[in-house]
GUDREN-196045 format. One record per residue: residue number from 0; residue in one letter; z, y, x of N, C-alpha, C in turn. Coordinates in nm, 3 decimals, padded with zeros to 5 digits. Layout:
<rs>
  resi  resn     n.c3     n.c2     n.c1    ca.c3    ca.c2    ca.c1     c.c3     c.c2     c.c1
   NUM     A        Z        Y        X        Z        Y        X        Z        Y        X
...
</rs>
This chain:
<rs>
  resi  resn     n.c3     n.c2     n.c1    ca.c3    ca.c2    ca.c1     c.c3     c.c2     c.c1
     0     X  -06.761  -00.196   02.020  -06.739  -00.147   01.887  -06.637  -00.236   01.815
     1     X  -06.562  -00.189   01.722  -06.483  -00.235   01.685  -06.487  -00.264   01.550
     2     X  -06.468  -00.389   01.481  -06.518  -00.455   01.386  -06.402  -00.440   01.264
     3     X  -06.432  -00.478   01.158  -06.323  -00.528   01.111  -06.212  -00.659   01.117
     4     X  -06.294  -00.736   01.157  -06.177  -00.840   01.222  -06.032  -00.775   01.277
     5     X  -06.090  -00.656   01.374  -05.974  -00.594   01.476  -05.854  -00.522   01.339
     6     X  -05.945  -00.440   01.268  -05.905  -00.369   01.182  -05.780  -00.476   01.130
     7     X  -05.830  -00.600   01.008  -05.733  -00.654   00.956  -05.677  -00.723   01.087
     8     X  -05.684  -00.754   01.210  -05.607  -00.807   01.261  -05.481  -00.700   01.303
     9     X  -05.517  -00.580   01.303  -05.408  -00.496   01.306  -05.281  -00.428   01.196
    10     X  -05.364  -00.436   01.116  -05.296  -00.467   00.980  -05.178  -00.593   00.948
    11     X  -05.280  -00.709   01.007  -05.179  -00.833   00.942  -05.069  -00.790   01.093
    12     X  -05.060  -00.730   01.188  -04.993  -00.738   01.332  -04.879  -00.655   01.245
    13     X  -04.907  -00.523   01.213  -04.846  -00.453   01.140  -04.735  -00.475   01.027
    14     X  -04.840  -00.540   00.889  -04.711  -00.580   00.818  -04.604  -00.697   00.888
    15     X  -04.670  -00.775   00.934  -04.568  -00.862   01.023  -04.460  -00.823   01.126
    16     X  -04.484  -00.703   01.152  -04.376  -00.631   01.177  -04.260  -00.521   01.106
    17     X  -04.347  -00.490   00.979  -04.238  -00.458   00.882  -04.153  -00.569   00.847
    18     X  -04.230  -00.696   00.825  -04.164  -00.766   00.718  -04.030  -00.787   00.820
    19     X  -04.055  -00.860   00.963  -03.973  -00.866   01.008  -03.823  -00.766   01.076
    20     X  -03.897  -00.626   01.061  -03.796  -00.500   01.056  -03.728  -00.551   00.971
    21     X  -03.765  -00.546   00.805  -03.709  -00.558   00.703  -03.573  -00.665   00.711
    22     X  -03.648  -00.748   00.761  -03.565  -00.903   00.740  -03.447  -00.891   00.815
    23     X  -03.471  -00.828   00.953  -03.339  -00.835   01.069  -03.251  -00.704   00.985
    24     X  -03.292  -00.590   00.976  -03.210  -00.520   00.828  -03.127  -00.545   00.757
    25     X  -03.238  -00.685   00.666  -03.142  -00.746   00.563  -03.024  -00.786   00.573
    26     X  -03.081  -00.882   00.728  -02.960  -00.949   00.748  -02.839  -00.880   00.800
    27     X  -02.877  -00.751   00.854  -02.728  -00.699   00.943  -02.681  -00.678   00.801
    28     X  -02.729  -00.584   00.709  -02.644  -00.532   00.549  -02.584  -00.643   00.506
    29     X  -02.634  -00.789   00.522  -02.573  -00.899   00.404  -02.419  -00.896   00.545
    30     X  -02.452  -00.892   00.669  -02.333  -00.919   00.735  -02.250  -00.822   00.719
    31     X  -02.234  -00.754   00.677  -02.179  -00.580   00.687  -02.117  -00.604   00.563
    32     X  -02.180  -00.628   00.414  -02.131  -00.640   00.307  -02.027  -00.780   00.317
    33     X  -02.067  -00.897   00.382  -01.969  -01.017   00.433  -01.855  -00.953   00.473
    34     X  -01.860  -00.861   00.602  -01.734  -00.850   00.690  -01.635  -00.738   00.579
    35     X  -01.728  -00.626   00.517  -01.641  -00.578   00.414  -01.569  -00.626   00.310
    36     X  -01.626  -00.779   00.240  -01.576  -00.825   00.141  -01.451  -00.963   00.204
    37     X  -01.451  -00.961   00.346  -01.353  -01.011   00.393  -01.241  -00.928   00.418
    38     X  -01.280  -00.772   00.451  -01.178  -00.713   00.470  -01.135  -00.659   00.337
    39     X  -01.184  -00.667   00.246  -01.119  -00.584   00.114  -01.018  -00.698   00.069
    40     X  -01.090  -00.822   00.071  -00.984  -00.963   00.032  -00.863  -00.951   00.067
    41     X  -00.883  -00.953   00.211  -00.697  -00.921   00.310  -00.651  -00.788   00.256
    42     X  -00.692  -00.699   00.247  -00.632  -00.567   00.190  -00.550  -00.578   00.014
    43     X  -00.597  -00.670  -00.072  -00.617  -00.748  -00.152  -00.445  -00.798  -00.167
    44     X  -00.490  -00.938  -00.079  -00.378  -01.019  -00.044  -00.309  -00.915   00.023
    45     X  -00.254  -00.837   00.075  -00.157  -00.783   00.158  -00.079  -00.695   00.027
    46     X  -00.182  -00.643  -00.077  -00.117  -00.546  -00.165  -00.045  -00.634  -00.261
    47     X  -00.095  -00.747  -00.305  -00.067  -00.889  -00.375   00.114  -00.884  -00.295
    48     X   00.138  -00.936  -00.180   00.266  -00.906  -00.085   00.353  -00.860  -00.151
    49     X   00.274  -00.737  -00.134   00.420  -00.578  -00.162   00.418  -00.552  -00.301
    50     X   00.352  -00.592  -00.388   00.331  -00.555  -00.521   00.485  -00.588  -00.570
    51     X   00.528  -00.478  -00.666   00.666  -00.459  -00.716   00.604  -00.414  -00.855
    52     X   00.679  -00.506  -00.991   00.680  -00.467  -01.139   00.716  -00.387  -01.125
    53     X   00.741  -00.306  -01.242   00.822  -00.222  -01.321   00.968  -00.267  -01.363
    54     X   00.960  -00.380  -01.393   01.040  -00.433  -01.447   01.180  -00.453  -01.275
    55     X   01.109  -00.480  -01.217   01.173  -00.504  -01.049   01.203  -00.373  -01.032
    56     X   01.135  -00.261  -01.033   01.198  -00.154  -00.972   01.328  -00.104  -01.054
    57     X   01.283  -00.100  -01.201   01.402  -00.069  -01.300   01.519  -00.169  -01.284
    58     X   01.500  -00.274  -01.222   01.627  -00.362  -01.219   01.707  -00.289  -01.089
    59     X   01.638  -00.283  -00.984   01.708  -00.230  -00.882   01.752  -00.058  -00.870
    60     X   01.711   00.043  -00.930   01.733   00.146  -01.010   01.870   00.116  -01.068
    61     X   01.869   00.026  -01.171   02.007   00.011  -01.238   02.138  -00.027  -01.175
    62     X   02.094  -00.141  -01.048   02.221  -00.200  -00.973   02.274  -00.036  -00.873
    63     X   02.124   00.053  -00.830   02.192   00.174  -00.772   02.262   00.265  -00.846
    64     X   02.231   00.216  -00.953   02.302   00.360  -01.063   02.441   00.329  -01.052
    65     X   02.457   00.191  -01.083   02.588   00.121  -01.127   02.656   00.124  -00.994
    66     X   02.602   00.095  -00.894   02.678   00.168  -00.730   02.753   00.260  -00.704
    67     X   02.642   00.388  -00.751   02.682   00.523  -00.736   02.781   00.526  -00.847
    68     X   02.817   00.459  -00.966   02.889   00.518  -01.053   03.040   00.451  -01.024
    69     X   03.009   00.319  -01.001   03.173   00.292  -00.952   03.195   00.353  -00.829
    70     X   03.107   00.396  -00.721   03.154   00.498  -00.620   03.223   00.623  -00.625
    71     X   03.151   00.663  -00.747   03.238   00.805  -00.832   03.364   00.765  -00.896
    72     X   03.381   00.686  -00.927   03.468   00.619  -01.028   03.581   00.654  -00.893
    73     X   03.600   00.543  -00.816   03.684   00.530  -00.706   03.716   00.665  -00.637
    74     X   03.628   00.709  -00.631   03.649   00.848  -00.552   03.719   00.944  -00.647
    75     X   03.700   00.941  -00.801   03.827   01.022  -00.842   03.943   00.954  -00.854
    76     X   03.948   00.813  -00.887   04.094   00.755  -00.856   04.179   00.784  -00.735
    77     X   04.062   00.807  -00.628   04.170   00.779  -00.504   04.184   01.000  -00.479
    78     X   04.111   01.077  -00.563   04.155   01.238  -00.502   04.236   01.251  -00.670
    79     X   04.282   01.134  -00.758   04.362   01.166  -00.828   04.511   01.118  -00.774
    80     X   04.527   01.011  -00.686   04.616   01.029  -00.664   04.689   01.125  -00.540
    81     X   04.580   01.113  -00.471   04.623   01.207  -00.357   04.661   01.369  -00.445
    82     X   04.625   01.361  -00.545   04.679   01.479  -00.612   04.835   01.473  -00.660
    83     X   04.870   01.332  -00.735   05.000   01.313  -00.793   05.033   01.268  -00.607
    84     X   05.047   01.272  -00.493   05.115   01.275  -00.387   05.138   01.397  -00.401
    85     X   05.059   01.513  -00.386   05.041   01.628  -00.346   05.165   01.699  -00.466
    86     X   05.142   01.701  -00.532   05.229   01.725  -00.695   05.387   01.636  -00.625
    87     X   05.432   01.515  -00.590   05.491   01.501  -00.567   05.598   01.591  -00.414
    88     X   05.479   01.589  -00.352   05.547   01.626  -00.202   05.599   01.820  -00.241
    89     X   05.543   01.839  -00.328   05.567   02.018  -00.360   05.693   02.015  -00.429
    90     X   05.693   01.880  -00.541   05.806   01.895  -00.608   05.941   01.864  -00.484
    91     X   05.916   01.765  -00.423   06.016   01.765  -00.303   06.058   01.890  -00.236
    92     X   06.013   01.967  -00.213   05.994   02.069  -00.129   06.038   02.187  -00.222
    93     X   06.051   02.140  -00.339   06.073   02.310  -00.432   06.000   02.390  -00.425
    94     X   05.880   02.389  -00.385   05.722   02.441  -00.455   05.668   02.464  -00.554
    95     X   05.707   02.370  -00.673   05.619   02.362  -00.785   05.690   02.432  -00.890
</rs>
């Protein structure tokens, strides 16, 4: 027959095995939340890296503007003169 002794001894067998479920649990989540808060850090620092103001992008914006505009610039100087050639070589020719 079986007493209560057995009873609470199965009991205390019992919670002693939750507690310790619990505990090995705990610990994988605290490692899990560790390895995530190491990887968010580097993700962190890496964006820290590449991070560009406003102020940086608008500066480099402006040096392309100013690129493209003396590029235009030049490019009608040089199909204005190829025009006064062109104007010239017709007048040679008795074209114009």
């Amino acid at each position: 027959m079986m007493g209560p002794e057995w009873l609470i001894g199965g009991g205390l067998t019992l919670a002693g095995s939750c507690f310790a479920y619990t505990w090995r649990s705990s610990a994988k989540l605290h490692q899990r939340i560790d390895d995530l808060t190491r990887e968010l850090s580097g993700c962190q620092t890496d964006s820290a890296k590449t991070y560009v103001t406003k102020a940086e992008i608008k500066d480099v914006e402006n040096r392309i503007t100013a690129a493209l505009k003396e590029l235009g610039e030049r490019f009608e100087r040089n199909l204005d003169r190829l025009a006064e050639r062109l104007e010239r070589l017709q007048a040679k020719d008795g074209r114009h």
